[in-house]
RODO-2510 file (C-alpha; in nm, 4 decimals, decimal comma):
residues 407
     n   res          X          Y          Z
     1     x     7,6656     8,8969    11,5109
     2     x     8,0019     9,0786    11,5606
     3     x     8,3460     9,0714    11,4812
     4     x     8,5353     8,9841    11,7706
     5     x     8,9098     8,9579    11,6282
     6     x     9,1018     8,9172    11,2733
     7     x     9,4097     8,6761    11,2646
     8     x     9,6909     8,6479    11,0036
     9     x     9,8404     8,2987    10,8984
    10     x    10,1790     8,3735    10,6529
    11     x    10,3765     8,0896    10,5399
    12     x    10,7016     8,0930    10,2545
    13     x    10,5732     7,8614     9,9561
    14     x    10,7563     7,6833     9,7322
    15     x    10,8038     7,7736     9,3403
    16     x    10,6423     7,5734     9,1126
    17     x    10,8132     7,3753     8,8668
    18     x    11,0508     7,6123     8,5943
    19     x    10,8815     7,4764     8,2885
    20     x    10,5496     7,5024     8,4279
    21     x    10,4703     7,8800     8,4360
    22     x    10,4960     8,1368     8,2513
    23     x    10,8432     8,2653     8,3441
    24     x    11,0974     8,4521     8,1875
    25     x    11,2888     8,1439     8,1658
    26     x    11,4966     8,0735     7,8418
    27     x    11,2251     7,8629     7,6676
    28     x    11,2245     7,6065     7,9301
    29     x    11,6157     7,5754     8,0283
    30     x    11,6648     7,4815     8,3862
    31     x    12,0232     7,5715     8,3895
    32     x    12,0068     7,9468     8,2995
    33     x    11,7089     7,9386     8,5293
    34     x    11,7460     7,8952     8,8858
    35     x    11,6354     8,1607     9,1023
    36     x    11,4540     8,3288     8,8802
    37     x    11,1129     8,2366     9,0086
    38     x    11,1480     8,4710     9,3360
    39     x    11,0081     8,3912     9,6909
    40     x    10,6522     8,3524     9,7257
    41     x    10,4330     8,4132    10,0064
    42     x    10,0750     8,3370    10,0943
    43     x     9,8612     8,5146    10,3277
    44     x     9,5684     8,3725    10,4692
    45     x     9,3190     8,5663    10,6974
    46     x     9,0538     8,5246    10,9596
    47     x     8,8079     8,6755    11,0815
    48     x     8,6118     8,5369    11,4304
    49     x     8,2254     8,6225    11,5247
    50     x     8,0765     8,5818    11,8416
    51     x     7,8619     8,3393    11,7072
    52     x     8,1138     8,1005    11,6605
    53     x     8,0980     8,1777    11,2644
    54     x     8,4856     8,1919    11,1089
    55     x     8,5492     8,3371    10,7829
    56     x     8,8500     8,2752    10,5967
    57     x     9,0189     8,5268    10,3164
    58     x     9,3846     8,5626    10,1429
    59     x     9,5916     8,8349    10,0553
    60     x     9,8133     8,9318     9,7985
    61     x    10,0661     9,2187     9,6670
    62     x    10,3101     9,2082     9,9176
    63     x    10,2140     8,9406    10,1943
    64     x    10,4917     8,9994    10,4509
    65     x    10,3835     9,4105    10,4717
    66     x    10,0131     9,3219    10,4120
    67     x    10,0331     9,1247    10,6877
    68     x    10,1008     9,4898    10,9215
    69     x     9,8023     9,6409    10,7191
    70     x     9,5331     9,3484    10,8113
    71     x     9,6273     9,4573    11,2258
    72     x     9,6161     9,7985    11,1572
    73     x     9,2436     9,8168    10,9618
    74     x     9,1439     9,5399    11,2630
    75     x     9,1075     9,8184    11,5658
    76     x     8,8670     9,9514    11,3096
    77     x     8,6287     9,6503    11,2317
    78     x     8,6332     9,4760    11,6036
    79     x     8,2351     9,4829    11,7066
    80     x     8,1065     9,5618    11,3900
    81     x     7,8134     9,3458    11,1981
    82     x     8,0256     9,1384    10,8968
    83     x     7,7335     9,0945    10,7462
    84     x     7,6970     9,4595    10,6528
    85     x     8,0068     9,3865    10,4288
    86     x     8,0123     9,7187    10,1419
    87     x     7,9420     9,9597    10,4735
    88     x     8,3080     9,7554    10,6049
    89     x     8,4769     9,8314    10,2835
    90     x     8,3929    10,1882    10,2663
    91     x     8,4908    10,2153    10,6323
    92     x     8,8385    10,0646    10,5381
    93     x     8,8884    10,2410    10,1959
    94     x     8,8011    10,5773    10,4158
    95     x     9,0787    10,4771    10,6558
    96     x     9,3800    10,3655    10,4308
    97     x     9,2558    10,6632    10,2305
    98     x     9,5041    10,9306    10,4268
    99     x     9,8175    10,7350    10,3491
   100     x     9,7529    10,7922     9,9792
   101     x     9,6057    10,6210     9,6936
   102     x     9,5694    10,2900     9,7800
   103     x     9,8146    10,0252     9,6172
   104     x     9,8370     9,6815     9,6635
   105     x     9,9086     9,7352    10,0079
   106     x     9,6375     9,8423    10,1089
   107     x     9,4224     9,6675     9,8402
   108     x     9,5637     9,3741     9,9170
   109     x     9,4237     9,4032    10,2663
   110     x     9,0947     9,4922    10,2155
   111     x     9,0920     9,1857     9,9710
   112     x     9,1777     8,9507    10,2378
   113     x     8,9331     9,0515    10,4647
   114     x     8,6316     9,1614    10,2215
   115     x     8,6652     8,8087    10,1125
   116     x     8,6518     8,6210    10,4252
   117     x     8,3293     8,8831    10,5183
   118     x     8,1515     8,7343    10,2248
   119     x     8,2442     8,3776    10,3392
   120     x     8,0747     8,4584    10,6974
   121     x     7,7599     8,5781    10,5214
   122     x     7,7408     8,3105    10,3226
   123     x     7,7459     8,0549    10,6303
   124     x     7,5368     8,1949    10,8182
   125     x     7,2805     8,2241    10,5631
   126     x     7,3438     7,8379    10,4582
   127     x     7,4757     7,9467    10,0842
   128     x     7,7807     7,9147     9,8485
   129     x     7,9361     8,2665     9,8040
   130     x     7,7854     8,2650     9,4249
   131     x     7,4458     8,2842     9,5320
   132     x     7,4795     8,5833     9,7039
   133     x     7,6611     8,7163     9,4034
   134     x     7,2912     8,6613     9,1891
   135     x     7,3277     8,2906     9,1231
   136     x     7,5276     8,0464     8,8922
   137     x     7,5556     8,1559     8,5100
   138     x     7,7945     7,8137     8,4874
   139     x     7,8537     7,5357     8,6879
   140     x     8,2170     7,4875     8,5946
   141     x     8,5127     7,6914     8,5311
   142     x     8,7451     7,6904     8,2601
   143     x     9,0812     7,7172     8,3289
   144     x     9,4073     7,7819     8,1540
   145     x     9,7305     7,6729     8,2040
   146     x    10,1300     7,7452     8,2129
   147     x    10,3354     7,6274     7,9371
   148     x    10,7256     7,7821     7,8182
   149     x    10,7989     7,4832     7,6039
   150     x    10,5876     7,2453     7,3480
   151     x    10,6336     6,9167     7,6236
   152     x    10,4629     7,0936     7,8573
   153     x    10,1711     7,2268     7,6112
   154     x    10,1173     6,9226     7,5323
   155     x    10,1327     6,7047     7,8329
   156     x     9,8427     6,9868     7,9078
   157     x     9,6591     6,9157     7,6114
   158     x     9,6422     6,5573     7,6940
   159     x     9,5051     6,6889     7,9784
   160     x     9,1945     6,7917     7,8714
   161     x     9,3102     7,1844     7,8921
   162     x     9,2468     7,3819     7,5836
   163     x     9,4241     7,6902     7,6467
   164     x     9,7701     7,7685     7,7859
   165     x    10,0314     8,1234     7,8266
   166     x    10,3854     8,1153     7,7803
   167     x    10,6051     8,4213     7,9095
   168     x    10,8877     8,6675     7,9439
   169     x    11,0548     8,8810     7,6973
   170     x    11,2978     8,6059     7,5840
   171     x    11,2781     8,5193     7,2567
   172     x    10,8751     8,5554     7,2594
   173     x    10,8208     8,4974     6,8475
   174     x    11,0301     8,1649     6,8871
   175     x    10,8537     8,0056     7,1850
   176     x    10,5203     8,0891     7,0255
   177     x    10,5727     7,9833     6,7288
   178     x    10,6900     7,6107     6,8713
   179     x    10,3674     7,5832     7,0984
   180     x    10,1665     7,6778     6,8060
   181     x    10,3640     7,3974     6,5922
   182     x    10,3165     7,1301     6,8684
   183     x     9,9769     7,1672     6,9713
   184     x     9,7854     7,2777     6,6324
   185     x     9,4980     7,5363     6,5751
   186     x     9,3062     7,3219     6,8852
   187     x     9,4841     7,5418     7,1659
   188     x     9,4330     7,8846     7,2345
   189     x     9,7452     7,9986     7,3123
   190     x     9,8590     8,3407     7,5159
   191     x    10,2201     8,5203     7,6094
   192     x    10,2377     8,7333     7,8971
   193     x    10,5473     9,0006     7,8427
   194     x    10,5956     9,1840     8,1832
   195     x    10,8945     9,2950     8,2760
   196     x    11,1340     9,3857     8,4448
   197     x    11,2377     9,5141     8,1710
   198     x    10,8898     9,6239     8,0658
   199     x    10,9190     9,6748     7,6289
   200     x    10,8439     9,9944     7,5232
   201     x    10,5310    10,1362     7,3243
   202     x    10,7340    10,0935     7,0191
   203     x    10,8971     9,7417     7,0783
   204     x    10,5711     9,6051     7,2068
   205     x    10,3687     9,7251     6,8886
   206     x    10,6282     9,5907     6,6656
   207     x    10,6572     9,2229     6,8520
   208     x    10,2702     9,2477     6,9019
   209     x    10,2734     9,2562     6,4867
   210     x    10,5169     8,9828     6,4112
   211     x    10,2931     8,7509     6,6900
   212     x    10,0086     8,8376     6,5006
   213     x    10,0836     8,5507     6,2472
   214     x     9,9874     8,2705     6,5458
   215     x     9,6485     8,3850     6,6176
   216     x     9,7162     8,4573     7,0124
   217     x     9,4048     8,4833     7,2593
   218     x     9,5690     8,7834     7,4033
   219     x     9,8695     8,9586     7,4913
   220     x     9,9189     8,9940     7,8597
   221     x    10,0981     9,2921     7,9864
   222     x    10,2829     9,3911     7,7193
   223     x    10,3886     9,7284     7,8060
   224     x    10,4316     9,8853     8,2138
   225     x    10,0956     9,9282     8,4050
   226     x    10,1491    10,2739     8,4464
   227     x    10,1858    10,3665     8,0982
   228     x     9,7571    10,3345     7,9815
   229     x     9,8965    10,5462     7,6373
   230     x    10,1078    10,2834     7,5309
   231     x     9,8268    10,0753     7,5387
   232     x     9,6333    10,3148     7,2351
   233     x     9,9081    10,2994     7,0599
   234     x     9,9655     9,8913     7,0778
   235     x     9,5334     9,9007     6,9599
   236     x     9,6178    10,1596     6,6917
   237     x     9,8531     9,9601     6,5073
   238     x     9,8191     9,5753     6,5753
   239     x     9,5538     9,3175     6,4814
   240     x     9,5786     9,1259     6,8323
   241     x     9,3719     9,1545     7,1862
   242     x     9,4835     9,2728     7,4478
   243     x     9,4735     9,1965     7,8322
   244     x     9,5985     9,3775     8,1882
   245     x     9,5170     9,4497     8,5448
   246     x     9,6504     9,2568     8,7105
   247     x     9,8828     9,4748     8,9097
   248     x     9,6039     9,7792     8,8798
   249     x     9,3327     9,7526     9,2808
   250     x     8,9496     9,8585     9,3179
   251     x     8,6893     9,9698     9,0334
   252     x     8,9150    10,3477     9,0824
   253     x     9,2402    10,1947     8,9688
   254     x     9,1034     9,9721     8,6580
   255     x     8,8240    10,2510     8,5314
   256     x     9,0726    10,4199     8,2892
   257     x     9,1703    10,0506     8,1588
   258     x     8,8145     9,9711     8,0953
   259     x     8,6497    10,2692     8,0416
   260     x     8,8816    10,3766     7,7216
   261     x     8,8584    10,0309     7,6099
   262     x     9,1651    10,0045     7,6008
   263     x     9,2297     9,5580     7,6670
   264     x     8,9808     9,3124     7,5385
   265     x     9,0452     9,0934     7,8610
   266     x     9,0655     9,2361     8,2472
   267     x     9,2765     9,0440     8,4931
   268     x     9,2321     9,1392     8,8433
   269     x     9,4296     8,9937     9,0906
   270     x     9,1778     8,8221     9,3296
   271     x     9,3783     8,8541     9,6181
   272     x     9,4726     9,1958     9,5415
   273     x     9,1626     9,3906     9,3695
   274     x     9,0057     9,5068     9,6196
   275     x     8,8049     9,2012     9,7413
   276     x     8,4609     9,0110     9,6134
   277     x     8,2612     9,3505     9,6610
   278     x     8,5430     9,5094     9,4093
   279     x     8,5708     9,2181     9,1857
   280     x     8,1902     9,1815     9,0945
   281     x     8,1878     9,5828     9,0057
   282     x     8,5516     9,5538     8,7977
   283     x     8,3166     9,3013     8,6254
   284     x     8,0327     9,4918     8,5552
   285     x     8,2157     9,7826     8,4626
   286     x     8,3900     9,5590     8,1388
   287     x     8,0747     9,3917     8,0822
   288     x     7,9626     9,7813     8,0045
   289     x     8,2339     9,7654     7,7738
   290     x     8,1815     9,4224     7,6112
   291     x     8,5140     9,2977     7,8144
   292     x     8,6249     8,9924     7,9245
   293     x     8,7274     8,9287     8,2802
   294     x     9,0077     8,6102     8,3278
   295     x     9,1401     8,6468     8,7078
   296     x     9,4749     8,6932     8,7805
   297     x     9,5742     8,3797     8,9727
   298     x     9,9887     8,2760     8,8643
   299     x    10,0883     8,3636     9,2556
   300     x     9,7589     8,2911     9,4372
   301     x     9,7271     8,0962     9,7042
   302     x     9,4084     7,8695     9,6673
   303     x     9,1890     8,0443     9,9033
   304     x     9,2081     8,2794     9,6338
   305     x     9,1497     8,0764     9,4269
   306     x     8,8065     7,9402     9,5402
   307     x     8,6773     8,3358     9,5685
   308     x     8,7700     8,3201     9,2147
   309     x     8,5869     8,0417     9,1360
   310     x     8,2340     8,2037     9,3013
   311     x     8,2803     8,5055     9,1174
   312     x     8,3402     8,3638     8,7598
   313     x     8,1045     8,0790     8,8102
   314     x     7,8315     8,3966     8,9021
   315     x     7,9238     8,6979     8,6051
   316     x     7,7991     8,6528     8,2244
   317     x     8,1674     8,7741     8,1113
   318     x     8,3786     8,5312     8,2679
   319     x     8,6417     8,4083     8,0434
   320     x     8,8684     8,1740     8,2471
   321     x     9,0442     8,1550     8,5026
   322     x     9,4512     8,0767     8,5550
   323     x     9,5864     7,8226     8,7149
   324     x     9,9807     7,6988     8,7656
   325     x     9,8164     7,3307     8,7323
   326     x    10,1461     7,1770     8,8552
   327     x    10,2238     7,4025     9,1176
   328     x    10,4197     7,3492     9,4474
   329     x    10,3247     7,0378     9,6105
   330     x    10,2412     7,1367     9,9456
   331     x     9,9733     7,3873     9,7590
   332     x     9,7266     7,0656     9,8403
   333     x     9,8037     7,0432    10,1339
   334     x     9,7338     7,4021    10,2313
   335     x     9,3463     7,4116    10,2211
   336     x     9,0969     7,1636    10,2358
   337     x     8,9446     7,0127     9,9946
   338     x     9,2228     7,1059     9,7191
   339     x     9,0280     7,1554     9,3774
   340     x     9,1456     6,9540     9,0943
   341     x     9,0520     7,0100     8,7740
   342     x     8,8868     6,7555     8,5318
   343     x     8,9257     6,7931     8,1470
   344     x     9,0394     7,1699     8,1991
   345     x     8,7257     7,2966     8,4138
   346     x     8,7045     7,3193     8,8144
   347     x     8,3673     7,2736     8,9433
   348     x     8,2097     7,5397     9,1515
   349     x     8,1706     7,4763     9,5165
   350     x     7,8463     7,4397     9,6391
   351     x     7,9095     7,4672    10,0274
   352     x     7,8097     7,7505    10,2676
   353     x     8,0519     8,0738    10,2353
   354     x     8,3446     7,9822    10,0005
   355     x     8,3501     7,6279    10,1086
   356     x     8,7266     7,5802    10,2331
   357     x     8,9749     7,6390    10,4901
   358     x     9,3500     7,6343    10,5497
   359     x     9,5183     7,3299    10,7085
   360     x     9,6979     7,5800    11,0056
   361     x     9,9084     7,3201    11,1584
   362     x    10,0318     7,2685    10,7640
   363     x    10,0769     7,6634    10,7188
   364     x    10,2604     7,7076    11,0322
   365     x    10,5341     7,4511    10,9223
   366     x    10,6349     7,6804    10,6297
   367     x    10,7515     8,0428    10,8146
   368     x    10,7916     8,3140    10,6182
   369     x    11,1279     8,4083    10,4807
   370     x    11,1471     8,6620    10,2428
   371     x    10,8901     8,8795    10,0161
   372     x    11,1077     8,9864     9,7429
   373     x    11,1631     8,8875     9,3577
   374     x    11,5483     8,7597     9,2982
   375     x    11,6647     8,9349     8,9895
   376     x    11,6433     8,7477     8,6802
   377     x    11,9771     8,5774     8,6178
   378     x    12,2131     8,7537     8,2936
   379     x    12,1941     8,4339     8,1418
   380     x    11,8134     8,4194     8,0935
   381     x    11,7818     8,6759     7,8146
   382     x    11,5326     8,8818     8,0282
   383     x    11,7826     9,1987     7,9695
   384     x    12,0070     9,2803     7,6756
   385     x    12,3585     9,1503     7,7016
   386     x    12,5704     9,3134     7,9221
   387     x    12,2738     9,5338     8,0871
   388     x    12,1668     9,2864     8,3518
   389     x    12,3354     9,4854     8,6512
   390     x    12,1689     9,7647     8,5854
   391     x    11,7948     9,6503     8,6542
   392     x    11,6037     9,9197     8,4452
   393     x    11,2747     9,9178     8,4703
   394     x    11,1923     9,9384     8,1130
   395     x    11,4530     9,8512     7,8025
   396     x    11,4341     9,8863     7,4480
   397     x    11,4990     9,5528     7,2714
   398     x    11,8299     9,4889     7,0740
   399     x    11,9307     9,2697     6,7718
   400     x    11,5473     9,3579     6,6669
   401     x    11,5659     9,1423     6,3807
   402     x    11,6567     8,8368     6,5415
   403     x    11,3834     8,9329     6,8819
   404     x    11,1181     8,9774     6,6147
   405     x    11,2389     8,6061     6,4405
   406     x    11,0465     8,2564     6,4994
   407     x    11,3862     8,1284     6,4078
***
């Protein structure tokens, strides 16, 4: 069997609702919050066999550049065996290799494509992707869920979920401490703080204390990815866990995460890591470490979704997996069959390969139309007054007695 061509499929997708991720977006206001959620795009790739086999992948970083990647690493994997997928990936980590280290360009790539090699493999051998990971350690998924305000947690809870992440560096104390009120000790509950503005080492130890109080599951992202120290000093000097990754590609970019133990929970992006191959090592590396591993999924796509799915339902440190469970409407309409979740789990899939496939004609409605985040609006609280035109990267947090309030 060989590869006999790769094709992209990009389409513009709509944002989900504004109270129903975890946004930066004034505890749930609509008014202060349009535009803030950004364009999304989702990437799909396949790759064709001359035995009629068709695997199917997805992207993720920067879809609209990624896209230029995927045709550029294809001259290099036409007539090769897809079977012989880790010999691909080194041949494609070699050749992105003499841009420079490889970001989430190029990891986003390799992602796409690594994924839909495993999903050819697993056809053709009559098997769901998990089995050739080692087999099932659980036959259902737990997921968790978006929530900025307490309707929302709830309306979840009544769901079945059991676990749900609140965001932005808006008034964090206050918004957990209302989901805490409204949904009880039952919940686990989780705020992600990226930026822009990221906090700094100091702000993010002293908010990381004052949350400390609501018993979080984790604190996602609380300082910039490139700043690993800040993350000792956030350990050193707060009783709370800690998670990242997300933004971090292959087993080279997350090793100084995991291997200084520095987050209790690893979230790499699974259309963005590095691929299946990638993913299953980041997981064995933080299994090493006694880590947890919770995908990244807020801007996935759900091919992405079902890789991540195969690897948690296959690793012995799989935590949960995220999901934006009232996303865009036309996300079920994208692939078929679209998962739905029952009482907070998703079942594994049990068909050959990954066991799903875009809806083209569907994808091809939706052309891509930009690939860029919209700046938060001044009114959202993202930046301190008056600072919003500016766009800093990272801020230190005013009126610190009122930001470190659940008043």
């Amino acid at each position: 069997m060989k590869i006999i061509d790769i094709k992209t499929f990009l389409m513009h997708v709509g944002a989900p609702d504004l109270k129903a991720w975890a946004s930066d977006n004034a505890f749930g206001s609509e008014t202060v919050s349009k535009g803030i959620t950004g364009t999304r795009n989702w990437l799909f790739v396949k790759v064709y066999t001359d035995d009629g086999i068709v695997g199917i992948g997805e992207c993720s970083g920067w879809p609209r550049v990624i896209e230029t990647a995927v045709q550029d690493l294809k001259r290099i994997l036409i007539g090769e065996d897809p079977t012989h997928i880790e010999r691909l990936w080194q041949r494609m980590m070699s050749a992105i290799m003499v841009h420079g280290m490889t970001g989430t360009v190029g990891g986003g790539a390799m992602t796409g494509i690594d994924m839909a090699l495993w999903d050819i493999k697993g056809k053709a051998l009559g098997v769901p992707v998990w089995n050739l990971l080692g087999g099932k350690v659980r036959d259902k998924i737990r997921i968790y869920a978006h929530a900025n305000t307490p309707e929302v947690a709830l309306s979840l809870k009544a769901r079945g979920i059991t676990a749900i992440k609140c965001g932005g560096v808006s008034d964090p104390v206050r918004k957990v401490a209302a989901l805490r009120e409204a949904v009880g000790e039952e919940m686990d509950i989780m705020i992600d703080l990226h930026g822009p503005p990221w906090l700094t080492p100091g702000d993010a130890t002293q908010l990381a204390r004052a949350l400390e109080p609501y018993k979080l599951l984790f604190i996602e992202d609380p300082i910039a990815p490139d700043n690993l120290d800040g993350y000792r000093r956030i350990r050193d000097h707060a009783n709370v866990s800690l998670a990242a990754g997300e933004r971090m590609t292959t087993i080279f970019g997350m090793r100084a995460l995991i291997e200084s133990d520095l987050v209790d929970v690893v979230q790499p992006d699974t259309g963005r890591a590095g691929g299946i191959t990638q993913m299953k090592k980041i997981a064995a590396m933080a299994e090493a470490h006694h880590i947890m591993v919770a995908p990244h999924s807020g801007s996935l796509g759900p091919v992405a979704e079902y890789a991540a799915l195969h690897l948690l339902a296959a690793i012995p440190n799989g935590l949960f997996l995220e999901r934006i469970e009232d996303d865009w409407e036309g996300r079920e309409h994208t692939v078929l069959p679209h998962p739905r979740s029952q009482n907070g789990f998703l079942k594994v899939p049990d068909a050959p390969g990954l066991g799903v496939d875009i809806d083209e004609a569907f994808v091809a409605r939706y052309p891509s139309q930009a690939n860029v985040s919209v700046q938060v609006s001044a009114q959202s609280g993202s930046y301190v007054p008056g600072t919003h035109d500016e766009n800093v990267y990272v801020q230190t947090r005013m009126q610190r007695a009122r930001y470190l309030s659940s008043k």
